[in-house]
C-alpha positions as MATLAB code, in Angstrom:
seq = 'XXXXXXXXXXXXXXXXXXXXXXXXXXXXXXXXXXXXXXXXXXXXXXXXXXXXXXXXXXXXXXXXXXXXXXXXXXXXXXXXXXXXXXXXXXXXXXXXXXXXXXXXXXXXXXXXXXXXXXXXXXXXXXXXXXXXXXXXXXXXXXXXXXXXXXXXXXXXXXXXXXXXXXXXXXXXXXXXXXXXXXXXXXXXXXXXXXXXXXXXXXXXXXXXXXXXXXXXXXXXXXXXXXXXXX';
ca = [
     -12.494    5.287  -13.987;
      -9.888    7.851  -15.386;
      -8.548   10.382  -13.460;
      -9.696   12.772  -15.632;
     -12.955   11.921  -14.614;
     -13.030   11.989  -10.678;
     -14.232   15.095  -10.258;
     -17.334   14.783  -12.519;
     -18.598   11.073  -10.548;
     -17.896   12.840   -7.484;
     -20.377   15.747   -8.366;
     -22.667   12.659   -9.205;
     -21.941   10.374   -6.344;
     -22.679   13.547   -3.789;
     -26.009   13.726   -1.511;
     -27.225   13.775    1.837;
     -26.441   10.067    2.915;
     -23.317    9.419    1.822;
     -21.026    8.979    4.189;
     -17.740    8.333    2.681;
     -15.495    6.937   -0.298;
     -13.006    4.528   -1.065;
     -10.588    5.531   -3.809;
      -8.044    3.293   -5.641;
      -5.615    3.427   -8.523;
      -5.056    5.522  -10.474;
      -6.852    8.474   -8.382;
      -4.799    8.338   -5.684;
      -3.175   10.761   -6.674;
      -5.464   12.755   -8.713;
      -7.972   12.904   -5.985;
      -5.688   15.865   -4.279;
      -6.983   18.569   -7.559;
     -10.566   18.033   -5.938;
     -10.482   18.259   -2.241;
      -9.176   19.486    0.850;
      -6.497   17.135    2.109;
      -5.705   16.310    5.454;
      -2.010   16.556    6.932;
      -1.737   12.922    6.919;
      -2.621   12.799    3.329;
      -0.533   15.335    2.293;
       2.738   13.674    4.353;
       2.049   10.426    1.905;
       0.882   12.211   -0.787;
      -1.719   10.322   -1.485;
      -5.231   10.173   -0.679;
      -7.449    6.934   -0.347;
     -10.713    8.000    0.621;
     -12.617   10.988    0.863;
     -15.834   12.665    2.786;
     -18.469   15.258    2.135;
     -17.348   18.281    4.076;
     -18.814   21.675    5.002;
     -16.318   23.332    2.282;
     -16.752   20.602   -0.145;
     -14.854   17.239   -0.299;
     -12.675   16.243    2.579;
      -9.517   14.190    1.447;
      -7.507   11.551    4.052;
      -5.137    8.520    3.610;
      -5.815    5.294    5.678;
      -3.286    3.216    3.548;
      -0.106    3.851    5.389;
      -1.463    3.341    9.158;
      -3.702    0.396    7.308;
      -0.703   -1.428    6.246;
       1.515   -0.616    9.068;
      -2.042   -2.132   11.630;
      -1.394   -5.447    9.450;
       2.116   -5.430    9.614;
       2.234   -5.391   13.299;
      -0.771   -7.248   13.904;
       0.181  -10.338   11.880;
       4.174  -10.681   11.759;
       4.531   -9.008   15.359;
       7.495   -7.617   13.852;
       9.612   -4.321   13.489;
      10.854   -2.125   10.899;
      13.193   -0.006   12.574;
      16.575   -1.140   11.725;
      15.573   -2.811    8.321;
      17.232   -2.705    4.697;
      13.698   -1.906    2.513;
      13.227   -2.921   -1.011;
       9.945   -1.359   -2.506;
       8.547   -2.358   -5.722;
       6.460    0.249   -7.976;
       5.992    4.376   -7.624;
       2.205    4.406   -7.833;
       0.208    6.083   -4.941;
       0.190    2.984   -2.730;
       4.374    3.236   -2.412;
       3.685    6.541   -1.288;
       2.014    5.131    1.852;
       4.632    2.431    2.072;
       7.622    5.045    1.850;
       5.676    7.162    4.555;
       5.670    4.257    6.981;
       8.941    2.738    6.008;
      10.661    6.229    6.921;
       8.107    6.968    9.996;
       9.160    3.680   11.380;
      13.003    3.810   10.966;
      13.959    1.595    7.561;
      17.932    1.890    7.309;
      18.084    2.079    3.896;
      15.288    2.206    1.454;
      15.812    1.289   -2.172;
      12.939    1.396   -4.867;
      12.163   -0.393   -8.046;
      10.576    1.096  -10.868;
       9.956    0.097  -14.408;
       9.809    4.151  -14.970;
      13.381    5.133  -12.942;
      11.817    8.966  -13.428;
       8.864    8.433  -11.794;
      10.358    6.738   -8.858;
      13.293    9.022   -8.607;
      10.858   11.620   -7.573;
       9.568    9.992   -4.773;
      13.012    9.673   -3.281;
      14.401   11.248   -0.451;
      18.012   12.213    0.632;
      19.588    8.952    1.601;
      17.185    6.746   -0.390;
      18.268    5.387   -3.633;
      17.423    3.783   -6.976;
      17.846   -0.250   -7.952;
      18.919   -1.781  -10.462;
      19.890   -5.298   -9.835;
      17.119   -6.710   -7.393;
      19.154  -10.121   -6.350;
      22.212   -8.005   -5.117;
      19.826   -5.376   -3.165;
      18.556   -8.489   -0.747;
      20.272   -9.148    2.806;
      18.870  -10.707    5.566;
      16.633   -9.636    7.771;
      15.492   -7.322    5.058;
      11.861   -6.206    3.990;
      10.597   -6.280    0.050;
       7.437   -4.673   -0.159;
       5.553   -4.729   -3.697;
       3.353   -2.400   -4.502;
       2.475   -2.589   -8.184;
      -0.067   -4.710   -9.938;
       1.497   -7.221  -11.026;
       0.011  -10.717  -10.146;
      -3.609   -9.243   -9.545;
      -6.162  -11.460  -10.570;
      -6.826  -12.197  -13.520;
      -3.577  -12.043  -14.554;
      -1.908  -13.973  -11.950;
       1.389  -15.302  -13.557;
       2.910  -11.917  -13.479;
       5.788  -11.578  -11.164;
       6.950   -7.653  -10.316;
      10.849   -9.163   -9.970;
      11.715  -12.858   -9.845;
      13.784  -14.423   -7.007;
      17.267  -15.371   -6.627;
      18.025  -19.588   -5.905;
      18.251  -18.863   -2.738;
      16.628  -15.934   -0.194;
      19.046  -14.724    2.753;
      17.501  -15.583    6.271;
      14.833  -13.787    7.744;
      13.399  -11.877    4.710;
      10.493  -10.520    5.394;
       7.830  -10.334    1.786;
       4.743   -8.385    1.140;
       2.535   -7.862   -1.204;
      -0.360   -5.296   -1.193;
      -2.375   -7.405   -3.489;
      -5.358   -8.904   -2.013;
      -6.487  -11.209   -4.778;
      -5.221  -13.891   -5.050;
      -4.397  -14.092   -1.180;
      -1.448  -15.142   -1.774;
       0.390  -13.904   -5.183;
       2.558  -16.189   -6.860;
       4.949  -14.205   -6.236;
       4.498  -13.964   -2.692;
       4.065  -17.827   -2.796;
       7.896  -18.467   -4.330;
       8.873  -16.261   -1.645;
       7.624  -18.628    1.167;
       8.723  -21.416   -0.522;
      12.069  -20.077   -0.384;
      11.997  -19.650    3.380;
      10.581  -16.005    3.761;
       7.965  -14.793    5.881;
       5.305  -13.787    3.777;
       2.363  -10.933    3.971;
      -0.465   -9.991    1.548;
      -2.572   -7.344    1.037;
      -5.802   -8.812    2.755;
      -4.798   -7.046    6.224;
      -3.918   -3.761    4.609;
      -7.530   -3.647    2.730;
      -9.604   -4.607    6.115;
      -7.545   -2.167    8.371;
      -7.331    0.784    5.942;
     -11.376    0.053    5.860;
     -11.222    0.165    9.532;
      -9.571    3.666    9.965;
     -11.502    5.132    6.993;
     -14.965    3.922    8.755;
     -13.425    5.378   12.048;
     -12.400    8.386    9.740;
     -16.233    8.703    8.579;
     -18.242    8.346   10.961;
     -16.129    8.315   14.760;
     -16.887    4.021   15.364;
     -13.877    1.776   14.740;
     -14.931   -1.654   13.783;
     -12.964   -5.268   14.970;
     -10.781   -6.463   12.179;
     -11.087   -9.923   12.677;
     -15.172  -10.045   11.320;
     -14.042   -7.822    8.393;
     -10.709  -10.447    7.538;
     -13.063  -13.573    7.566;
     -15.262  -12.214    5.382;
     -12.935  -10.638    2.805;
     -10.892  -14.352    2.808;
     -14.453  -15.844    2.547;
     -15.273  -13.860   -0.618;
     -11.734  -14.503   -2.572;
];
């Protein structure tokens, strides 16, 4: 679907039983020109999902407390204190940045194949890159946000590696399928710790179900059966 032409499904999609929608790119962004967003939304400025409201359509973001769920769930690891690399300038790298600078990154430095469109998503201390190879120290967290590498065209790579990784990079990927990315896979095989987008999909599900209707399903149910399906 185009952006152009959210607001005319939603007046379609609309009715008594509906509960709730998911939203994806490229509407992430366009969904804030027909609804109400709520101040979590607006600090990512984003919006993933949205709900039938007594004033009309109710707009929320479950990406960035969705991602940050996985990230803590499955690397039991912290932020705080990290150099942060992120890839892309879409709506999802809205939620990232939200969480990165929410959770204490040290330095945050995005990629963009559009340096415009990136540039205005950054904040005073935060920076462009150029060179990706020179931007990685250790301990430090890349975080890709683009589409690159989504199935079917899984030979893309959103930046290619150096020889060698420094210790303890930490790699993500918000892409889901393939679980992992080739990209992400190079990275492991390099020595980093590696993350995909399969938590980020179940938990953001999680909080927009909680979001929609006040129950907050287990995560574990939801992962096996999204890994079953890829």
């Amino acid at each position: 679907m185009r952006p152009e032409q959210l607001a005319e499904t939603l007046e379609a999609l609309n009715g008594p039983n509906l509960l709730g929608i998911n939203l994806t790119l490229p509407l992430k962004e366009a969904a804030f020109q027909v609804c109400t967003p709520s101040q979590q939304a607006r600090a990512v400025g984003a919006i993933n999902c949205l709900r039938p409201g007594p004033l009309g359509w109710e707009g929320h973001n479950t990406d960035a407390q969705g991602w940050l769920d996985s990230f803590q769930e499955e690397l039991n690891a912290e932020i705080k204190g990290r150099k942060a690399l992120v890839l892309g300038a879409g709506g999802a790298c809205r939620a990232i940045l939200y969480v990165l600078r929410s959770q204490g990154a040290r330095e945050i430095v995005i990629f963009n194949r559009t340096p415009e469109r990136a540039r205005a998503l950054l904040q005073p201390g935060e920076r462009l890159g150029e060179h990706f190879p020179d931007e990685l120290e250790a301990n430090c967290l890349v975080v890709q946000t683009t589409s690159l590498g989504m199935w079917p065209q899984t030979e893309e790579l959103p930046q290619a590696w150096p020889e060698r990784l420094p210790p303890g990079l930490i790699a993500c990927d918000l892409i889901y399928n393939p679980s992992p990315t080739l990209w992400l896979r190079q990275a492991a095989d390099k020595g980093a710790l590696i993350l995909d987008g399969c938590g980020m999909l179940v938990h953001q599900a999680i909080r927009a179900i909680e979001w929609w209707t006040g129950d907050k399903p287990e995560p574990q149910p939801m992962l096996a059966a999204l890994k079953a399906s890829l």
